[in-house]
PDB file of N, CA, C and O in Angstrom:
ATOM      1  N   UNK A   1       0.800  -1.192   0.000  1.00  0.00           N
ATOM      2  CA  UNK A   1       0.000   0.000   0.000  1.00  0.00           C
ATOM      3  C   UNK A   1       0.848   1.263   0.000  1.00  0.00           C
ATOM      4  O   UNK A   1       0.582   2.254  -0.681  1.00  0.00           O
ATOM      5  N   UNK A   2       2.057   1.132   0.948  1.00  0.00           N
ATOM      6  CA  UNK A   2       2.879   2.212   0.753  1.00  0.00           C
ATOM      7  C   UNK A   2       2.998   2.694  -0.851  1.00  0.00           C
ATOM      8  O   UNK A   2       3.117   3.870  -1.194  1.00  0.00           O
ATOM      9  N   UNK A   3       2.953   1.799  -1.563  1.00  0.00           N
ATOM     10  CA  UNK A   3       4.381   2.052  -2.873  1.00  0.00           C
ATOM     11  C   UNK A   3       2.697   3.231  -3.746  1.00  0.00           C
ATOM     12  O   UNK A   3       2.634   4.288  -4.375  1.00  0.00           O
ATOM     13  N   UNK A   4       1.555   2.074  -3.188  1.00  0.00           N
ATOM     14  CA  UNK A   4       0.876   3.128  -4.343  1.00  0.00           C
ATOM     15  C   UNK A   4       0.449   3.976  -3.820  1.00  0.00           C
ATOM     16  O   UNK A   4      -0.315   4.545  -4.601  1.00  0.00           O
ATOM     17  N   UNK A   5       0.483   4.585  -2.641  1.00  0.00           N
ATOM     18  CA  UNK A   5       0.207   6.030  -2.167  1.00  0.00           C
ATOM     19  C   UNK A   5       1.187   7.159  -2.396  1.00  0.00           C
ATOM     20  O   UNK A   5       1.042   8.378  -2.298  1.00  0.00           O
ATOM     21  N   UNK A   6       2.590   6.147  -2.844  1.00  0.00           N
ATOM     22  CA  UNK A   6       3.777   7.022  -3.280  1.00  0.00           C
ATOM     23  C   UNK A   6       3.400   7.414  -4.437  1.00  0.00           C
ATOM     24  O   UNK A   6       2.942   8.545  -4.602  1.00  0.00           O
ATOM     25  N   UNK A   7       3.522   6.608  -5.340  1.00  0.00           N
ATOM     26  CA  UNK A   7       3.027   6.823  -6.539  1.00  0.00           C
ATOM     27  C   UNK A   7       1.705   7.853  -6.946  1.00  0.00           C
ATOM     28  O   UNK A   7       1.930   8.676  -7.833  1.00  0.00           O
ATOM     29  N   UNK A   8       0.319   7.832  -6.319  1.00  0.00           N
ATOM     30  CA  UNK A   8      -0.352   8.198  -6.500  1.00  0.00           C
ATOM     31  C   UNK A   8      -0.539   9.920  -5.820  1.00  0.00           C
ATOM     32  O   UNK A   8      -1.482  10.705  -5.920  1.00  0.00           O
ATOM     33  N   UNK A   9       0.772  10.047  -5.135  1.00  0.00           N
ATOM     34  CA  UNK A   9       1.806  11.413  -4.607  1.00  0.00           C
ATOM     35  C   UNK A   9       2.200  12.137  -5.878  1.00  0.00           C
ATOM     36  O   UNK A   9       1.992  13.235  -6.396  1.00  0.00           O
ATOM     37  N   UNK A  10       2.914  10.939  -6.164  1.00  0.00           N
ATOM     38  CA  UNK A  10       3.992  11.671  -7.369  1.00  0.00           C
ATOM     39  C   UNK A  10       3.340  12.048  -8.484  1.00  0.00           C
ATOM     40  O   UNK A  10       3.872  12.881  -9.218  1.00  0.00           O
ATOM     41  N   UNK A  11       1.525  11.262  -8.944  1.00  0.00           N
ATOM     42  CA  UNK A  11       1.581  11.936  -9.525  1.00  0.00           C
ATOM     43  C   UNK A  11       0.414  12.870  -9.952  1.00  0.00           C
ATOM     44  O   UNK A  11      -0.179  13.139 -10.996  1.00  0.00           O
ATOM     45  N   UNK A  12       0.352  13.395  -8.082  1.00  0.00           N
ATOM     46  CA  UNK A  12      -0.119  14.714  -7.732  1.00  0.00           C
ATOM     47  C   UNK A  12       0.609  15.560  -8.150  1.00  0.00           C
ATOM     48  O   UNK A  12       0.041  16.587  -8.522  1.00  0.00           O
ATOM     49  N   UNK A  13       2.035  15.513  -8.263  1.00  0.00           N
ATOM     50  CA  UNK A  13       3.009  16.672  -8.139  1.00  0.00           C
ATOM     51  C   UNK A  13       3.389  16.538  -9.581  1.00  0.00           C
ATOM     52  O   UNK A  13       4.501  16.955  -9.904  1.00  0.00           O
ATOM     53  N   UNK A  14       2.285  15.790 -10.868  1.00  0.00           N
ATOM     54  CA  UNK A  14       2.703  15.539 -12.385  1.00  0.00           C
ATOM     55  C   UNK A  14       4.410  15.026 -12.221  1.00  0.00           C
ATOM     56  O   UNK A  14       5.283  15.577 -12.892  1.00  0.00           O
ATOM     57  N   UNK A  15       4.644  14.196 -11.494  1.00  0.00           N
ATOM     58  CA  UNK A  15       5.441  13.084 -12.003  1.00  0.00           C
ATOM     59  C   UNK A  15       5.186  11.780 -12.270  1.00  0.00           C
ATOM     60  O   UNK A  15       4.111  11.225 -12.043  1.00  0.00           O
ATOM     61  N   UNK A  16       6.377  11.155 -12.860  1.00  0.00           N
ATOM     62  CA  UNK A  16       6.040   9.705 -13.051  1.00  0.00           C
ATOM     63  C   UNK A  16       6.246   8.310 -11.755  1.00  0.00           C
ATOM     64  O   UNK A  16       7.119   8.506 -10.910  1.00  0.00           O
ATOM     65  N   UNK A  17       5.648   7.336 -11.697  1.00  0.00           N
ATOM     66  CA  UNK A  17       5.601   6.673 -10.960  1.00  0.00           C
ATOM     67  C   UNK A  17       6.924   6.240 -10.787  1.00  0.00           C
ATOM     68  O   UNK A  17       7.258   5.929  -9.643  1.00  0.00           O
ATOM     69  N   UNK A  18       7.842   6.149 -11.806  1.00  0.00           N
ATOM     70  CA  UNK A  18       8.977   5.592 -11.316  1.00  0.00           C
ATOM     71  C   UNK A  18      10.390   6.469 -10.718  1.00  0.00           C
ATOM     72  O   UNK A  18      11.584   6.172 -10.714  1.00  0.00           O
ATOM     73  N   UNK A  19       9.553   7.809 -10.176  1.00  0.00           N
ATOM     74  CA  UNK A  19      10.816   8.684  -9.499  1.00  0.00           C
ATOM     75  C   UNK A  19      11.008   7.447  -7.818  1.00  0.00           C
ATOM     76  O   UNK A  19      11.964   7.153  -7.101  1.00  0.00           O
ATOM     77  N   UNK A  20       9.732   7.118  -7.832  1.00  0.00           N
ATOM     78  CA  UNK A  20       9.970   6.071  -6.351  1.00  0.00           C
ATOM     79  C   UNK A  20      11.012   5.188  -6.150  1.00  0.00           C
ATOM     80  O   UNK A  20      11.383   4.713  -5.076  1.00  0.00           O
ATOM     81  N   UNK A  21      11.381   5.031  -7.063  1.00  0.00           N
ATOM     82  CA  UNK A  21      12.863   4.082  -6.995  1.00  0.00           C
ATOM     83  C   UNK A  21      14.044   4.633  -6.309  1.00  0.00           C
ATOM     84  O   UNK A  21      14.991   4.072  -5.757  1.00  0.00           O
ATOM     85  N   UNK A  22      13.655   6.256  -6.538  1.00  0.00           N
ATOM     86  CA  UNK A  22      14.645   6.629  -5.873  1.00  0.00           C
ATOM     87  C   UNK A  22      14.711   6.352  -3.900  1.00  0.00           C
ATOM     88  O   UNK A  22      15.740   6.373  -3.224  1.00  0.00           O
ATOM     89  N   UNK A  23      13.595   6.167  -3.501  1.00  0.00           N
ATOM     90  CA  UNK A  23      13.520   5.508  -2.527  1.00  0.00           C
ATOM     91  C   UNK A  23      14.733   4.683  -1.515  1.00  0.00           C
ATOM     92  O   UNK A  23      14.930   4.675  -0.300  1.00  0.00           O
ATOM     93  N   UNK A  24      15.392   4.033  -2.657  1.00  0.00           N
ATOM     94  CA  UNK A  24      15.958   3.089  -2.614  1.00  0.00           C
ATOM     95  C   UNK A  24      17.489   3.226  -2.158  1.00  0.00           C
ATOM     96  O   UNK A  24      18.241   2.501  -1.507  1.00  0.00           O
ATOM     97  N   UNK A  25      17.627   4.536  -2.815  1.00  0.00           N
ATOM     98  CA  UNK A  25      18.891   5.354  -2.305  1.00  0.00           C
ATOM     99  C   UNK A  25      19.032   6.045  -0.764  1.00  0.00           C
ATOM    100  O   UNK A  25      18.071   6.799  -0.606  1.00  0.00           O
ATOM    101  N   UNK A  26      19.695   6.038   0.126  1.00  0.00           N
ATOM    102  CA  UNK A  26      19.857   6.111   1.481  1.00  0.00           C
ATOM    103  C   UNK A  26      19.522   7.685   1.403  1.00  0.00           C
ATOM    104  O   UNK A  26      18.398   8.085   1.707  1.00  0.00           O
ATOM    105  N   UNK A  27      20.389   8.433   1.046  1.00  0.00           N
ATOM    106  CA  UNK A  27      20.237   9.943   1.480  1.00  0.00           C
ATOM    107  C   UNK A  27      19.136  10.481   0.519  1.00  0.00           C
ATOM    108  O   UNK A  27      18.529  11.495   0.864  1.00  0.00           O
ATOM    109  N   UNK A  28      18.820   9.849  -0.715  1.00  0.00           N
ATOM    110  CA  UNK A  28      18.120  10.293  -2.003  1.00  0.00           C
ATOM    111  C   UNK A  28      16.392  10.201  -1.002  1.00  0.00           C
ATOM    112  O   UNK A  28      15.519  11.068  -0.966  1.00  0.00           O
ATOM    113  N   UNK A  29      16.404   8.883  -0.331  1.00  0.00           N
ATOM    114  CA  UNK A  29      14.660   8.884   0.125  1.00  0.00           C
ATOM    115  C   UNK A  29      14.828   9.890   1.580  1.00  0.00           C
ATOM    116  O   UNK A  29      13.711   9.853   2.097  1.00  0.00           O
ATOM    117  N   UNK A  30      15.299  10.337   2.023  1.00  0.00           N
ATOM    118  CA  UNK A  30      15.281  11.611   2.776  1.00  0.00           C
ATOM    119  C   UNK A  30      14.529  13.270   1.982  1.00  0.00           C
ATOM    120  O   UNK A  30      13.795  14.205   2.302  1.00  0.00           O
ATOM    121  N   UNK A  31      15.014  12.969   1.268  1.00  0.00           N
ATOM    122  CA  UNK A  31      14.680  14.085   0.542  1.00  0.00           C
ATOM    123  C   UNK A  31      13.295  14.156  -0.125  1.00  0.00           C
ATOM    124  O   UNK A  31      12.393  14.965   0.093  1.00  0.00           O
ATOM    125  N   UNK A  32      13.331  13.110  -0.999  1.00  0.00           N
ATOM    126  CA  UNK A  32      11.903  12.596  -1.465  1.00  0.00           C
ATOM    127  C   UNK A  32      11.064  12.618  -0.474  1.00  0.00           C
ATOM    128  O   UNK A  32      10.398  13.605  -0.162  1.00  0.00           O
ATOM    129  N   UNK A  33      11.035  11.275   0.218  1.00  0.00           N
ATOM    130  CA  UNK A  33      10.304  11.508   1.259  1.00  0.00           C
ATOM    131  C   UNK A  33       9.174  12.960   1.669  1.00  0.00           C
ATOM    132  O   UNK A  33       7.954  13.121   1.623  1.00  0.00           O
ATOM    133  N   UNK A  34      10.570  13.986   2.143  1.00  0.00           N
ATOM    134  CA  UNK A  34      10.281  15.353   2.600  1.00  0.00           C
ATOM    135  C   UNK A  34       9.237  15.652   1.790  1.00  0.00           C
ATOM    136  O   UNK A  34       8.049  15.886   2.013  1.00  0.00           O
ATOM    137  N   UNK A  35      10.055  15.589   0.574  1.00  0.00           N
ATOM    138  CA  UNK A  35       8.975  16.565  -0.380  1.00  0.00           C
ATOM    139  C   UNK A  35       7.861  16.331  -1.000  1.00  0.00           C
ATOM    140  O   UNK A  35       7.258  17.146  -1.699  1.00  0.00           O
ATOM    141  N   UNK A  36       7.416  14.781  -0.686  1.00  0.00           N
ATOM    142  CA  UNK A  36       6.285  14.020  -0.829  1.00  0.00           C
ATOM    143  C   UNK A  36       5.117  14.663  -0.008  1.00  0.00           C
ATOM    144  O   UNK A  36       3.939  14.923  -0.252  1.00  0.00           O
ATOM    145  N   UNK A  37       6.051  14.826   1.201  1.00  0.00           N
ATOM    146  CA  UNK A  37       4.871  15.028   2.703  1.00  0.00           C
ATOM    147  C   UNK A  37       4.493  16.300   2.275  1.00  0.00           C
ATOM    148  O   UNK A  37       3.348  16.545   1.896  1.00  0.00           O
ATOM    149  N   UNK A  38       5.590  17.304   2.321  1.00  0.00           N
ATOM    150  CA  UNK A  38       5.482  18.522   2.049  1.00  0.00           C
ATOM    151  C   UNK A  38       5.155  19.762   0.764  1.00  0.00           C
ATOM    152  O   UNK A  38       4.750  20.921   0.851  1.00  0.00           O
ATOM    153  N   UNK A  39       5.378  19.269   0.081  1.00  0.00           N
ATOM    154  CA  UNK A  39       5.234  20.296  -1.610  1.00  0.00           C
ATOM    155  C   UNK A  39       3.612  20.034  -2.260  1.00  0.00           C
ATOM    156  O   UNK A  39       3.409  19.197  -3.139  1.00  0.00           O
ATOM    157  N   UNK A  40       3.069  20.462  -1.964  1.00  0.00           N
ATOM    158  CA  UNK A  40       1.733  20.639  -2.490  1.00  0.00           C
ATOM    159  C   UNK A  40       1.846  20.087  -4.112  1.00  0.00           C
ATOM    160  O   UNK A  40       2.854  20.063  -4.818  1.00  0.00           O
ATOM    161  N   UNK A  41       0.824  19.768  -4.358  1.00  0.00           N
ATOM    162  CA  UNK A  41       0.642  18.876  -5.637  1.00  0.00           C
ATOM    163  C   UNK A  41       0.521  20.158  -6.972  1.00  0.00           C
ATOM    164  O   UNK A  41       1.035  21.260  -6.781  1.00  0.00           O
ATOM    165  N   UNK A  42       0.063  19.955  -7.795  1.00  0.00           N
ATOM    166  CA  UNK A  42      -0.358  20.950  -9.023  1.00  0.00           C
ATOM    167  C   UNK A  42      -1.413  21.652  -9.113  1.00  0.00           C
ATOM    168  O   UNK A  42      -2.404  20.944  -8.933  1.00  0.00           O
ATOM    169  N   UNK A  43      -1.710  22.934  -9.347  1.00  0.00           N
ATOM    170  CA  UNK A  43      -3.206  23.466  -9.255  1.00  0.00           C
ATOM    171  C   UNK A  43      -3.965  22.998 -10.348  1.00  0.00           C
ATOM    172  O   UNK A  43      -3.567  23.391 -11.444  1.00  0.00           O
ATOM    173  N   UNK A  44      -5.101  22.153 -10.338  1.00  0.00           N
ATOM    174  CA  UNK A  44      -6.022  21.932 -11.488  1.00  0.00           C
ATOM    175  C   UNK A  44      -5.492  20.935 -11.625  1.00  0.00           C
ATOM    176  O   UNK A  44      -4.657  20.411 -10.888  1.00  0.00           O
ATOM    177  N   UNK A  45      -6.121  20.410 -13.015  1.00  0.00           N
ATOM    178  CA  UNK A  45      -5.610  18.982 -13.648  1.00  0.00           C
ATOM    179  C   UNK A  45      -4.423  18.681 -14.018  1.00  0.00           C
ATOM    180  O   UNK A  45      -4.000  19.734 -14.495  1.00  0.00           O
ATOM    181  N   UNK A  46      -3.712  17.999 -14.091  1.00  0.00           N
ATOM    182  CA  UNK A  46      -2.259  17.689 -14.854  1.00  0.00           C
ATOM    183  C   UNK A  46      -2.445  16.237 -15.446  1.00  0.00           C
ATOM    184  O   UNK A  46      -3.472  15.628 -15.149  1.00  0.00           O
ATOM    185  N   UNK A  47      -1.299  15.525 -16.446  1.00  0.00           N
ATOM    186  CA  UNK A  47      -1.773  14.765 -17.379  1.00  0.00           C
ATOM    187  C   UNK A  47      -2.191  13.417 -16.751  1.00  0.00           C
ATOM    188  O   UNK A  47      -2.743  12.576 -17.461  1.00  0.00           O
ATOM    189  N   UNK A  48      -1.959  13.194 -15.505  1.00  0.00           N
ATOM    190  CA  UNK A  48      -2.487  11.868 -15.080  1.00  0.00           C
ATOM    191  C   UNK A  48      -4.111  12.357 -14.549  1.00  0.00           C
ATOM    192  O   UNK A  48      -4.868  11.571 -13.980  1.00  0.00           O
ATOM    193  N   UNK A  49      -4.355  13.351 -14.761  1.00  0.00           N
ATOM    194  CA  UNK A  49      -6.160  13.291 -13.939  1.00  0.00           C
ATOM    195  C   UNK A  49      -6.067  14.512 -13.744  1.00  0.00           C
ATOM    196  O   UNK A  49      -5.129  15.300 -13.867  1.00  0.00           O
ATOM    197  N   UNK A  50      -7.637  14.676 -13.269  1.00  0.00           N
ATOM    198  CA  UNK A  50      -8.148  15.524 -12.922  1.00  0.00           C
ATOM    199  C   UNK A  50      -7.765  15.742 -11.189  1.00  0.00           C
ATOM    200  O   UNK A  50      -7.458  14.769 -10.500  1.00  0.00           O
ATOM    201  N   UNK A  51      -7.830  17.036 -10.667  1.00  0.00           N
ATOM    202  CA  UNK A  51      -7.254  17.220  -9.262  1.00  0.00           C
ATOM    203  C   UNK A  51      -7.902  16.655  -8.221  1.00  0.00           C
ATOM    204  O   UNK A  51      -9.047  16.967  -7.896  1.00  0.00           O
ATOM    205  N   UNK A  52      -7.137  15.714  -7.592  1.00  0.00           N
ATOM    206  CA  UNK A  52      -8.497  15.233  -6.381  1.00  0.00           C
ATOM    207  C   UNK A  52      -8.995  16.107  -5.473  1.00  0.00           C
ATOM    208  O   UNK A  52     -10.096  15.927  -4.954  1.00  0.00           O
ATOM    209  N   UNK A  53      -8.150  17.240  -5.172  1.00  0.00           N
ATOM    210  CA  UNK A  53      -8.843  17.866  -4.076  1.00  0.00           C
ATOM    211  C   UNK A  53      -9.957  18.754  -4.640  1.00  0.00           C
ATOM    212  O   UNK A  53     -10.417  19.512  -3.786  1.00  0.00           O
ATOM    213  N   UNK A  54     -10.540  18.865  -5.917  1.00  0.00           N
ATOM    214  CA  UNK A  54     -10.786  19.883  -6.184  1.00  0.00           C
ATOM    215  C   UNK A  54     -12.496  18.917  -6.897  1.00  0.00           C
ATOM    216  O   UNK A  54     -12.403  18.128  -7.837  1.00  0.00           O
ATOM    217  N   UNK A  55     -13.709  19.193  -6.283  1.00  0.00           N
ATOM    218  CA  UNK A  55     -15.019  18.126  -6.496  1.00  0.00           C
ATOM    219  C   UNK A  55     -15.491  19.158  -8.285  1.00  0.00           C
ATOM    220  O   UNK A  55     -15.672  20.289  -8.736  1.00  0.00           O
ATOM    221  N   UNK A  56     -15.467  17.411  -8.730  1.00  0.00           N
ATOM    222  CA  UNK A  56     -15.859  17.442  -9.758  1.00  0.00           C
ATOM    223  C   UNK A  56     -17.012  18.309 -10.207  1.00  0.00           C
ATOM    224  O   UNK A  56     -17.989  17.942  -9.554  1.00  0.00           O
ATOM    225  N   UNK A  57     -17.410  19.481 -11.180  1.00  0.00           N
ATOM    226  CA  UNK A  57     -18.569  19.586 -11.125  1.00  0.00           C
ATOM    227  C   UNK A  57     -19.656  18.453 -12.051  1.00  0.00           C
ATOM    228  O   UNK A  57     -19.298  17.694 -12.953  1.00  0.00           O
ATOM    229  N   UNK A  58     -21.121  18.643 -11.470  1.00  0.00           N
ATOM    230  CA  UNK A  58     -21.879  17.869 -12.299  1.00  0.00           C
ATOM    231  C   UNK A  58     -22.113  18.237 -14.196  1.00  0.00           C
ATOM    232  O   UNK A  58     -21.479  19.165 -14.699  1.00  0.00           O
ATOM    233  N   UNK A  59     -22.638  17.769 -14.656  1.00  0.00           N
ATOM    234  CA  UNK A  59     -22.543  17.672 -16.399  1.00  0.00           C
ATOM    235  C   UNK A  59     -23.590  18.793 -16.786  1.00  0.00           C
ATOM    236  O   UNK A  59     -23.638  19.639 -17.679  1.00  0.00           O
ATOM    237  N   UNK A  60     -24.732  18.295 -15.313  1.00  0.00           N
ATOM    238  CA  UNK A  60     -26.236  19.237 -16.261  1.00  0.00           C
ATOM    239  C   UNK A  60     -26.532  19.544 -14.412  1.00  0.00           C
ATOM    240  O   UNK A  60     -25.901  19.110 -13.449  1.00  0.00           O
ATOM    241  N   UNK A  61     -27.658  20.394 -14.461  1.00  0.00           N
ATOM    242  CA  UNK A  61     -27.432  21.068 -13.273  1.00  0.00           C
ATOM    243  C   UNK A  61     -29.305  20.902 -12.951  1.00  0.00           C
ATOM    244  O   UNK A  61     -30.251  21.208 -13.678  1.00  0.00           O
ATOM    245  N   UNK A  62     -29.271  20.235 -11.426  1.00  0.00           N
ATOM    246  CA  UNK A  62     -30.830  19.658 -10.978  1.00  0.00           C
ATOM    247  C   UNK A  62     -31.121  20.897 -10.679  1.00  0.00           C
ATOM    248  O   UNK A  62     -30.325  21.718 -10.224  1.00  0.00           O
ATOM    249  N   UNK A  63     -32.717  21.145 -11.018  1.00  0.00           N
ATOM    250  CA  UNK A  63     -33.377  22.177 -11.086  1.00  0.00           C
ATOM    251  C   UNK A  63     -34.433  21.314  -9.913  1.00  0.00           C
ATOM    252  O   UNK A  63     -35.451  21.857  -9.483  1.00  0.00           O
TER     253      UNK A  63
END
């Protein structure tokens, strides 16, 4: 579960899933890490999706 919450981090911040490897490196996942927890993702959509924090609007609008 870890790996895909990493992933699904990275690509809040429009990266690719496989920056996580860097993980793997001693001083390299310090850093990552950090900036996983910390650096706010992209405003609006970027090419993997639409923004999660941000509620979809509806298509047609209930009257």
């Amino acid at each position: 579960m870890v790996v895909v919450q990493g992933v699904k981090r990275l690509h809040d911040l429009d990266l690719r899933g496989w920056w996580l490897l860097f993980i793997l490196v001693p001083l390299v996942s310090i850093g990552l890490g950090s900036a996983l927890a910390f650096v706010s993702g992209t405003a609006g959509p970027n090419r993997f999706g639409p923004s999660p924090s941000q509620p979809a609007t509806p298509p047609f609008a209930l009257a």
